[in-house]
N, C-alpha and C positions, 0 to 999 in steps of 0.2 A: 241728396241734400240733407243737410243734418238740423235738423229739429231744434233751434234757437231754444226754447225753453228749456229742452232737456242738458243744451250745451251750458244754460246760464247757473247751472249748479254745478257743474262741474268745476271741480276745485285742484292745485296738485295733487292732494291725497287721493281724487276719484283717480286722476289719469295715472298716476304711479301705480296705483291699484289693478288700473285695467291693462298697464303695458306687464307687470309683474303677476298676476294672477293665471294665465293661463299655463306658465312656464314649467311650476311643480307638475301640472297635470299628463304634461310630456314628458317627463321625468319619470312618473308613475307607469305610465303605459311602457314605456319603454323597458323600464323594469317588470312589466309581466310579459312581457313579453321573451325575456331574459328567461326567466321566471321558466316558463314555459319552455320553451329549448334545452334549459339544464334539466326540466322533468323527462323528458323525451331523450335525450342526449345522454346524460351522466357527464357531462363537462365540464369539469369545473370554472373555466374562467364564465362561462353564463353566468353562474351564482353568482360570483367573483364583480361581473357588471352588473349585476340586477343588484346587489347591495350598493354597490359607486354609484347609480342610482337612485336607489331609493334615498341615500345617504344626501346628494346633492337635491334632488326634492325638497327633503326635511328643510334644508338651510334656505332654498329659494322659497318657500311657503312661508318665513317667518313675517316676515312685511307685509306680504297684502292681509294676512289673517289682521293682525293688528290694526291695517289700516281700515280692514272688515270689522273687526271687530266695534271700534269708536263707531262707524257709520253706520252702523246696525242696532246699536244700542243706548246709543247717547237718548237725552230725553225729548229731545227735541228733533230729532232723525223724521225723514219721511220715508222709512223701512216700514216695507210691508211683508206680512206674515211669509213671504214664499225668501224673501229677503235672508230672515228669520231661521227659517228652515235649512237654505242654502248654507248659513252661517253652521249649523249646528251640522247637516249632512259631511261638511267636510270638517268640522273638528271632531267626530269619529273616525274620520278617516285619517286625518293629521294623527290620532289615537295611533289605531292599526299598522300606519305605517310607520311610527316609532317601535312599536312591538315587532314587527318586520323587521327592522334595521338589528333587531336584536337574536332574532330568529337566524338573519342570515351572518351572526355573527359565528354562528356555530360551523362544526369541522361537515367535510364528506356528504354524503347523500341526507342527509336528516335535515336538511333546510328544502328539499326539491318541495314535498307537498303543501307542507303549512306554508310556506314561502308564497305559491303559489294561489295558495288560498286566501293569504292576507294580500298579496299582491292584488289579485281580481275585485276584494272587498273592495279597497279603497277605488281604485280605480270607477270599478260600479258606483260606489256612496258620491263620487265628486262628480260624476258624467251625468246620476241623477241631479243633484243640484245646478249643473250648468243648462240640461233639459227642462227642469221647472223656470230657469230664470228665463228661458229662452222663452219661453210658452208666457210667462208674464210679461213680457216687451212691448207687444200692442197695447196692453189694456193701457202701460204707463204713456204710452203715445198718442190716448185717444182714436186709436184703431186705425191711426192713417199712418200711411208711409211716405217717408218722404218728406 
Protein backbone atom coordinates (compact mmCIF):
# COMPACT_ATOMS: atom_id res chain seq x y z
CA UNK A 1 0.00 0.00 0.00
CA UNK A 2 1.48 3.37 -0.85
CA UNK A 3 1.85 5.84 1.84
CA UNK A 4 -0.89 8.78 1.16
CA UNK A 5 1.45 11.45 2.56
CA UNK A 6 4.44 10.53 0.78
CA UNK A 7 2.15 10.23 -2.44
CA UNK A 8 0.67 13.81 -1.69
CA UNK A 9 3.85 15.51 -2.74
CA UNK A 10 4.52 13.82 -5.34
CA UNK A 11 4.51 16.13 -8.25
CA UNK A 12 5.30 15.38 -12.30
CA UNK A 13 8.65 16.54 -11.64
CA UNK A 14 8.95 13.85 -8.71
CA UNK A 15 7.45 10.86 -10.88
CA UNK A 16 9.42 11.89 -14.18
CA UNK A 17 12.29 11.87 -11.93
CA UNK A 18 11.70 8.62 -10.52
CA UNK A 19 10.72 6.76 -14.04
CA UNK A 20 14.04 8.62 -15.51
CA UNK A 21 16.59 8.33 -12.72
CA UNK A 22 17.49 4.85 -12.54
CA UNK A 23 17.93 4.54 -16.48
CA UNK A 24 21.62 6.39 -16.68
CA UNK A 25 22.56 3.91 -13.76
CA UNK A 26 22.08 0.88 -16.22
CA UNK A 27 23.71 2.51 -18.73
CA UNK A 28 26.77 2.98 -16.55
CA UNK A 29 26.91 -0.61 -15.21
CA UNK A 30 26.68 -1.72 -18.41
CA UNK A 31 29.42 0.14 -19.66
CA UNK A 32 31.75 -1.33 -16.89
CA UNK A 33 30.97 -4.04 -17.66
CA UNK A 34 32.01 -3.47 -21.37
CA UNK A 35 34.68 -1.84 -19.76
CA UNK A 36 35.86 -4.94 -18.27
CA UNK A 37 35.70 -7.40 -21.05
CA UNK A 38 37.75 -5.21 -23.49
CA UNK A 39 40.46 -5.15 -20.44
CA UNK A 40 40.43 -9.02 -20.39
CA UNK A 41 39.66 -9.40 -24.17
CA UNK A 42 41.60 -6.60 -26.14
CA UNK A 43 38.35 -6.27 -28.41
CA UNK A 44 37.67 -3.61 -29.67
CA UNK A 45 33.95 -3.37 -30.15
CA UNK A 46 33.68 -3.74 -26.03
CA UNK A 47 35.41 -0.31 -25.82
CA UNK A 48 33.52 0.58 -28.84
CA UNK A 49 30.01 -0.33 -26.58
CA UNK A 50 31.12 0.84 -23.18
CA UNK A 51 31.68 4.46 -24.83
CA UNK A 52 27.77 4.06 -26.84
CA UNK A 53 27.14 3.63 -23.36
CA UNK A 54 28.42 5.72 -21.47
CA UNK A 55 27.60 8.21 -24.16
CA UNK A 56 23.67 7.39 -24.00
CA UNK A 57 23.93 7.57 -19.90
CA UNK A 58 25.42 11.14 -20.26
CA UNK A 59 22.23 12.13 -22.48
CA UNK A 60 19.60 10.12 -20.21
CA UNK A 61 21.08 11.59 -16.84
CA UNK A 62 20.34 15.29 -18.10
CA UNK A 63 16.66 15.51 -16.85
CA UNK A 64 16.47 13.86 -13.68
CA UNK A 65 19.75 15.75 -12.51
CA UNK A 66 17.91 19.01 -13.24
CA UNK A 67 14.83 17.75 -11.94
CA UNK A 68 17.20 16.79 -8.81
CA UNK A 69 18.70 19.47 -8.97
CA UNK A 70 15.44 22.35 -8.17
CA UNK A 71 14.16 19.56 -5.63
CA UNK A 72 17.27 19.55 -3.70
CA UNK A 73 17.84 23.00 -3.57
CA UNK A 74 15.15 25.15 -3.84
CA UNK A 75 14.62 27.21 -0.54
CA UNK A 76 11.80 25.78 0.48
CA UNK A 77 12.58 21.90 -0.41
CA UNK A 78 12.05 19.27 2.22
CA UNK A 79 15.69 17.83 1.10
CA UNK A 80 17.45 16.19 3.67
CA UNK A 81 21.20 16.15 4.16
CA UNK A 82 21.56 12.43 2.50
CA UNK A 83 19.18 13.98 -0.34
CA UNK A 84 22.01 16.52 -0.43
CA UNK A 85 24.73 14.04 -0.70
CA UNK A 86 22.94 11.96 -3.22
CA UNK A 87 22.75 15.10 -5.21
CA UNK A 88 26.46 15.79 -5.06
CA UNK A 89 27.62 11.74 -5.13
CA UNK A 90 26.23 11.53 -8.48
CA UNK A 91 27.33 14.92 -10.05
CA UNK A 92 31.02 13.54 -9.49
CA UNK A 93 29.96 10.92 -11.05
CA UNK A 94 28.04 12.71 -13.90
CA UNK A 95 31.87 14.51 -13.73
CA UNK A 96 33.76 11.16 -14.23
CA UNK A 97 31.68 9.88 -16.58
CA UNK A 98 32.02 12.97 -18.97
CA UNK A 99 35.83 12.61 -18.65
CA UNK A 100 35.21 8.84 -19.61
CA UNK A 101 33.33 9.61 -22.63
CA UNK A 102 36.54 11.29 -23.53
CA UNK A 103 38.93 8.67 -22.33
CA UNK A 104 37.12 6.33 -24.62
CA UNK A 105 37.26 8.60 -27.24
CA UNK A 106 40.80 7.69 -27.74
CA UNK A 107 42.42 5.01 -30.44
CA UNK A 108 43.61 0.91 -29.30
CA UNK A 109 44.27 -0.44 -26.01
CA UNK A 110 44.89 2.98 -24.06
CA UNK A 111 41.25 3.47 -23.10
CA UNK A 112 41.13 -0.45 -21.39
CA UNK A 113 42.43 0.74 -17.74
CA UNK A 114 41.55 4.34 -17.14
CA UNK A 115 38.27 3.47 -18.88
CA UNK A 116 37.84 0.96 -16.56
CA UNK A 117 38.66 2.79 -13.72
CA UNK A 118 36.38 5.72 -14.38
CA UNK A 119 34.00 3.36 -15.35
CA UNK A 120 33.82 1.49 -11.65
CA UNK A 121 34.15 5.36 -9.99
CA UNK A 122 30.98 6.35 -11.30
CA UNK A 123 29.19 3.43 -11.12
CA UNK A 124 30.41 3.02 -7.25
CA UNK A 125 29.81 7.03 -6.57
CA UNK A 126 25.96 6.59 -7.88
CA UNK A 127 25.18 2.92 -6.26
CA UNK A 128 26.48 4.69 -2.92
CA UNK A 129 23.97 7.44 -3.31
CA UNK A 130 21.12 5.10 -4.31
CA UNK A 131 22.21 2.81 -0.84
CA UNK A 132 22.21 6.08 1.41
CA UNK A 133 18.75 7.04 -0.14
CA UNK A 134 17.65 3.60 0.43
CA UNK A 135 18.72 3.43 4.07
CA UNK A 136 16.93 6.97 4.43
CA UNK A 137 13.30 5.64 3.32
CA UNK A 138 11.91 4.55 6.77
CA UNK A 139 13.07 7.37 8.68
CA UNK A 140 10.86 9.56 5.84
CA UNK A 141 7.96 7.02 6.51
CA UNK A 142 7.89 7.03 10.09
CA UNK A 143 9.35 3.64 10.31
CA UNK A 144 6.23 1.83 9.11
CA UNK A 145 5.73 0.09 5.93
CA UNK A 146 3.14 -0.07 4.30
Amino acid sequence: MVNPVAQAHRGPGTTLFSLLNPIPFGFFVGALIFDILYLNTAEVMWGKAAAWLITFGLLIAILPRLINLFAVWRRNGTATGVDRVDFLLNLVAIVLAIWNAFVHSRDAYAVAVPGTILSALTVGLIAIGFILLSLQLPVLHGGRHG
